[in-house]
C-alpha positions as CSV (number, residue, x, y, z in Angstrom):
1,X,109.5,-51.5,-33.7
2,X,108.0,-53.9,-31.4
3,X,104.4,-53.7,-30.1
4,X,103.5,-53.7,-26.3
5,X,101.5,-56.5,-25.4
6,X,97.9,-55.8,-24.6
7,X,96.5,-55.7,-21.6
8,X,93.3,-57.8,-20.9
9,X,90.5,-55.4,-20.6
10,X,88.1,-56.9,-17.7
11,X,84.1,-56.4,-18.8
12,X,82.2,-53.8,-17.5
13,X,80.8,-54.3,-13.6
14,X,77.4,-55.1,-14.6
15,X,74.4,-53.1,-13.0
16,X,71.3,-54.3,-12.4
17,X,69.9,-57.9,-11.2
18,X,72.2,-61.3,-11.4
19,X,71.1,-63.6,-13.5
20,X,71.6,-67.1,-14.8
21,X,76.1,-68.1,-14.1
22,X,76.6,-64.6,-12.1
23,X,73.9,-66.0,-9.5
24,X,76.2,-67.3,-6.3
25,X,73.7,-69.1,-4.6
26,X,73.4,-72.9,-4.7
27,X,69.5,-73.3,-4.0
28,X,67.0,-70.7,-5.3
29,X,63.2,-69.9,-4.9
30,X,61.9,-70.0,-8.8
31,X,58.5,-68.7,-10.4
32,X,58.2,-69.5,-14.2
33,X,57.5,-66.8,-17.1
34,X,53.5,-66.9,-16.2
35,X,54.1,-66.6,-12.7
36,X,53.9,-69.6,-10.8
37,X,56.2,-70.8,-7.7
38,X,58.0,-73.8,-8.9
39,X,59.5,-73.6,-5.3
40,X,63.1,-74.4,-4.2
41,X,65.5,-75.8,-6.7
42,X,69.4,-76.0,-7.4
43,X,70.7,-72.9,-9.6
44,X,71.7,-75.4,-12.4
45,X,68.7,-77.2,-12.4
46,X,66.7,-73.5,-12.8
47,X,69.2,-72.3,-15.4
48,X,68.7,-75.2,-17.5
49,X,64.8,-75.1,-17.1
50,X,65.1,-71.3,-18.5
51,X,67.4,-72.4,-21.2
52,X,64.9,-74.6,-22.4
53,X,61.8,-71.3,-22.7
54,X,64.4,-69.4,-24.5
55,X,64.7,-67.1,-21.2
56,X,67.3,-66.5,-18.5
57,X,67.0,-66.7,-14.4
58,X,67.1,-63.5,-13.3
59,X,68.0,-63.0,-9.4
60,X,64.3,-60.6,-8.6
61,X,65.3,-61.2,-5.2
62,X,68.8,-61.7,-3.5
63,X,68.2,-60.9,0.3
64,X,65.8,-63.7,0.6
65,X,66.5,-66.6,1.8
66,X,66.9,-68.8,-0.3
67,X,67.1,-65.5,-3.2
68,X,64.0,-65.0,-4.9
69,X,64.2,-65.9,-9.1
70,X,62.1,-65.6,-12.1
71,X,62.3,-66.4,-15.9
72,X,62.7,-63.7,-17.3
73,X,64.4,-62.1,-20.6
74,X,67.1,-60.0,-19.0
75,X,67.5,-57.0,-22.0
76,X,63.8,-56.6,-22.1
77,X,63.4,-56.2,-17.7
78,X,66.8,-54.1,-17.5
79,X,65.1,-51.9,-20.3
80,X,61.5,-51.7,-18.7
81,X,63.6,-50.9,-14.7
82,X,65.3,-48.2,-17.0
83,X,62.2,-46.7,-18.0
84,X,60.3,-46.9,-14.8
85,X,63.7,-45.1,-13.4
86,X,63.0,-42.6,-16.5
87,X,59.6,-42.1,-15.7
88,X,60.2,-41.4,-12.1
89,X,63.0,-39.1,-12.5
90,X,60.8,-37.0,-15.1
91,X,57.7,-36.4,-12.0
92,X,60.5,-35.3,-9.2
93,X,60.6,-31.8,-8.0
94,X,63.4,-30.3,-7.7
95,X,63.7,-27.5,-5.3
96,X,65.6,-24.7,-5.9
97,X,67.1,-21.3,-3.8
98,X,65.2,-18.2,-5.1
99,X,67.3,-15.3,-4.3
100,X,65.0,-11.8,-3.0
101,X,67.5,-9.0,-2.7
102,X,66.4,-6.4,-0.2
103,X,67.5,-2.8,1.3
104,X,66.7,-1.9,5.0
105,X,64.8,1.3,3.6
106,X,62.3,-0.3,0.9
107,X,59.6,1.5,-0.2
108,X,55.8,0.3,0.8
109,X,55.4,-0.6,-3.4
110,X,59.0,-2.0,-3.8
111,X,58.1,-4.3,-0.7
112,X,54.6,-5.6,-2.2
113,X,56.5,-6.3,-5.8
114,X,59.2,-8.8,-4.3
115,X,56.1,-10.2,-1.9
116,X,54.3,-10.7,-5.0
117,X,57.7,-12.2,-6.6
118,X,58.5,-14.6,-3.3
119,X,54.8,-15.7,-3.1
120,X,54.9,-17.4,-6.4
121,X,58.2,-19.2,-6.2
122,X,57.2,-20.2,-2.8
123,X,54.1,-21.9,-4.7
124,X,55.7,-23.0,-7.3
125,X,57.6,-25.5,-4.2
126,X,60.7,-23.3,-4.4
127,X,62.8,-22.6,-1.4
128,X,63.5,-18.2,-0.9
129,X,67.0,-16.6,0.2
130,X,66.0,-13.4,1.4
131,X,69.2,-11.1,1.1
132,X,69.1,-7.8,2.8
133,X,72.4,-5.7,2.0
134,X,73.4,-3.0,4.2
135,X,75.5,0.3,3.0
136,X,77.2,2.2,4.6
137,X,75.8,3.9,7.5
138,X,73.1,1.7,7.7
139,X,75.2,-0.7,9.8
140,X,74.4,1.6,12.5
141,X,70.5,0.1,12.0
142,X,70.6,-3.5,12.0
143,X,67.4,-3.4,14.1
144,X,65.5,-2.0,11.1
145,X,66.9,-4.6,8.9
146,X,65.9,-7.3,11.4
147,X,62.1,-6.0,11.5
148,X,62.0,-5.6,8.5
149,X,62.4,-9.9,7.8
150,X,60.1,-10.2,10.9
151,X,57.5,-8.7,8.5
152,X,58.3,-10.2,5.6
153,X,58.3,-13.6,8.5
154,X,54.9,-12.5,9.1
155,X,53.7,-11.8,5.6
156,X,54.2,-15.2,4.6
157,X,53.6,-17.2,7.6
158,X,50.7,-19.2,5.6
159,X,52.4,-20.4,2.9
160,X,56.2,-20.5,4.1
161,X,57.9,-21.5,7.3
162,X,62.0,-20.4,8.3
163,X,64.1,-22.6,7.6
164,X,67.1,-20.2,8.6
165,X,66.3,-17.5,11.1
166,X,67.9,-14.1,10.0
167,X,71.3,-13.9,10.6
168,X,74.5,-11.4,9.8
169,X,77.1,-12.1,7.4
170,X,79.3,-9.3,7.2
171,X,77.1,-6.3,5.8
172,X,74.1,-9.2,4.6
173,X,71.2,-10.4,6.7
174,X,70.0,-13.7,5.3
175,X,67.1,-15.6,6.2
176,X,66.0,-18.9,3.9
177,X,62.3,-19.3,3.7
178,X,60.8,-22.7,2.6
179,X,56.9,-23.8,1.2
180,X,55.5,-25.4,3.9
């Protein structure tokens, strides 16, 4: 049985900088491995010189006018932008939604627990969802439900602003607190 013919796989796009044949422009700004501006010369020209030092001409550059290029060993600055890249994923914060589940009737104790509970994720940079569920006839009461997250707006008014003012959703009242 016969064998389809293959199909010519195309490389991978390439990420990261141009550099030496994948630059397009003609003319190019170069500074050599020590830093120094050599100044404007053709692309072949600065390839060639690069050749020479064992490096490649790596686009630094490409909205200047002419693009900006340096000599420069292409796996070793595509590994050092990776770990910079590394390095500054590892120190963002994330901020995450920190659910608070409430009632309408919450003891003075129960209250000063989830305080206590809200108060650190809010330190800890941590955006709060503060749930309160109504059951049954406490539909009839949305007022207490509603004063009840103007204390708790009041309570943390140091430390957290409202990002969502309280609002009903079916038999929920939501408000989303974030650190200020």
């Amino acid at each position: 049985m016969a064998r389809p013919p293959r199909r010519s796989l195309q490389p991978p796009v390439k990420s990261g900088p141009r550099f030496d044949q994948f630059i397009q422009s003609p003319k190019v700004r170069v500074i050599d491995h020590e830093g120094e501006n050599l100044g404007v010369m053709y692309t072949r020209e600065a390839i060639e010189q690069a050749a020479d030092l064992g490096l490649n001409l790596v686009e630094v550059s490409p909205n200047a006018d002419p693009p900006v290029c340096k000599f420069l060993d292409v796996g070793k600055y595509r590994y050092e932008a990776q770990k910079k890249a590394n390095a500054a994923r590892k120190t963002q914060k994330t901020q995450d939604i920190k659910e608070i589940k409430m009632r309408p009737n919450i003891d003075d104790h129960d209250y000063d627990v989830k305080m206590r509970s809200m108060n650190k994720f809010i330190e800890n940079g941590d955006k709060v969802k503060v749930t309160l569920r109504f059951r049954g006839r406490e539909m009839a009461h949305q007022q207490l439900g509603m004063d009840l997250l103007k204390r708790v707006q009041e309570d943390v008014a140091e430390v957290a602003k409202v990002e969502a003012f309280p609002r009903l959703e079916g038999r929920q009242m939501l408000m989303v607190l974030s650190p200020k």
